[in-house]
N, C-alpha and C positions, 0 to 999 in steps of 0.2 A: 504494500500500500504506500509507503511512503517511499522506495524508490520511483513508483510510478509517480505521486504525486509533485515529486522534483520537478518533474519537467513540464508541469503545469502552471500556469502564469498564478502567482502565492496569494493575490487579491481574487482568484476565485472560489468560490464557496467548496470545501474539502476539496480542492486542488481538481475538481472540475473530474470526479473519479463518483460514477454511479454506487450507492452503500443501501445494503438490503438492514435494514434494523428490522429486531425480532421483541418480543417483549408479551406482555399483559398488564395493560396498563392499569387496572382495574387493583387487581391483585397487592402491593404493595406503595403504599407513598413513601415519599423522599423524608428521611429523617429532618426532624430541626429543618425544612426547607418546601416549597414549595412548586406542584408540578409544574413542569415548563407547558402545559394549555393555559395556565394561569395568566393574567395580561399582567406584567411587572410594569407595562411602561404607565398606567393610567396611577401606580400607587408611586412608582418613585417620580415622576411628575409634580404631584400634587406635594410630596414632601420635597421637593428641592425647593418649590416655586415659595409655601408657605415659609419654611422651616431656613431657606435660605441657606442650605448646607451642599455640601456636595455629595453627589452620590457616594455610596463606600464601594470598595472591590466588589464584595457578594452581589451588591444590585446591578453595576455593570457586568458579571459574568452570568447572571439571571437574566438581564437584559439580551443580553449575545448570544447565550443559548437558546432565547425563545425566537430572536431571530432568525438561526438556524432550524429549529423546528418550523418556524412559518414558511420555510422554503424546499418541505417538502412537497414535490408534488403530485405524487401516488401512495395511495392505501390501496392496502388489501385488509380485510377484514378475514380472517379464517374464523369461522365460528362453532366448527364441529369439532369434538374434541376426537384427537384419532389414535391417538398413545395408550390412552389408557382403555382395557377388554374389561376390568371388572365395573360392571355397570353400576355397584352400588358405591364403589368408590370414585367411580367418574360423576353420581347424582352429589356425592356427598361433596367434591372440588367444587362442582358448580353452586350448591350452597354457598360453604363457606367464605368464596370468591366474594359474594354477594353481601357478606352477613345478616346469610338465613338461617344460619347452621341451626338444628335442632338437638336434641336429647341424645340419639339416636346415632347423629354424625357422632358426638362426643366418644358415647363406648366404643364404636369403631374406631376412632384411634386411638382410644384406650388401650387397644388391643395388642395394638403396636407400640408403646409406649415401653422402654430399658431402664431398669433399673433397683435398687433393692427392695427388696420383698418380692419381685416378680420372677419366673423362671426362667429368665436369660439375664446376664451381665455382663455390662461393657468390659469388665475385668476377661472376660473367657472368649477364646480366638470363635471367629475370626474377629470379633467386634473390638478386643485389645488395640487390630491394628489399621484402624479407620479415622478419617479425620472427620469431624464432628463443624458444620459452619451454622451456629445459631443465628438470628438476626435479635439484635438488644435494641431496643428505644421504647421513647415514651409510651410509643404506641401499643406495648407487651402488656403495659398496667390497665390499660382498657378491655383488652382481648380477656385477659386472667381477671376482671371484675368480670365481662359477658359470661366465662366459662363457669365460673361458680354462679351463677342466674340457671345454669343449664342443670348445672350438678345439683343444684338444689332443688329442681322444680319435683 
C-alpha cells in the first residue's frame, strides 16, 4: 500500500489507491470518542466562534477523519449473516448487536463462559496457551448493570 501510494500525487485523498473497509458499525463505539457519522464541524464551530479558542488536536483529527469518511463513495451493505451455521447463536448476535438481548441469550453464553468453579480452566492446555483481547471502557459498566437486569429477572 504505501509503496504504491509513493507515486501518487501526496495531496490526494489515500494517495488516490481504491480501500475496501470492513467493519459493523453498529456493534461497538469508539471509547472516550465519538463516531466519525457524527458532524464535529457544526460543535467545534460553534465553540471556536463563542468560546474564542482554538480548536485542540483531537477536534482537528475528528474533523479530518470525518472528512475522509464523507469521501467515501460506495457502500455495500451485507446484511445476511453467512459465518455463522448455529442458528440460535446467529438469533442470539443479532440481538445482542441491537440491545435486545434476553434471559435466554445470557445462559447461552453462560455456557461458554472459563473459569473457577466451572469444568474447564484457562490454567489447562490448550486454553494455558491463548491470548485473551478483552475490550475495557466505560461502556462494560452499562453492559454489567443491563446483564444483572437479565440475571435477575
Amino acid at each position: 500500500l504505501v509503496a504504491t501510494a509513493k507515486h501518487c500525487d501526496p495531496m490526494t485523498t489515500m494517495g488516490g489507491i481504491n480501500l475496501i473497509l470492513f467493519g459493523d458499525y453498529i456493534q461497538y463505539s469508539p471509547v472516550f470518542d465519538k463516531p466519525l457519522y457524527y458532524n464535529f464541524s457544526t460543535t467545534m464551530d460553534n465553540n471556536t466562534t463563542t468560546n474564542r479558542k482554538l480548536a485542540t488536536e483531537n477536534e482537528i483529527q475528528q474533523k479530518s477523519a470525518r472528512a475522509l469518511v464523507l469521501q467515501i463513495n460506495c457502500v455495500v451493505i451485507l446484511e445476511q449473516q453467512m459465518r455463522t451455521k448455529d442458528l440460535a447463536y446467529r438469533a442470539l448476535l443479532d440481538r445482542v448487536r441491537t440491545g435486545e438481548g434476553i434471559h435466554e441469550d445470557w445462559l447461552l453464553l453462560r455456557t461458554r463462559v472459563i473459569g473457577i468453579g466451572l469444568h474447564i480452566s484457562l490454567n489447562d492446555p490448550p486454553w494455558n496457551k491463548v491470548c485473551y483481547i478483552c475490550n475495557v471502557s466505560l461502556d462494560t459498566n452499562y453492559f454489567i448493570k443491563k446483564l444483572y437486569k437479565l440475571i435477575s429477572k
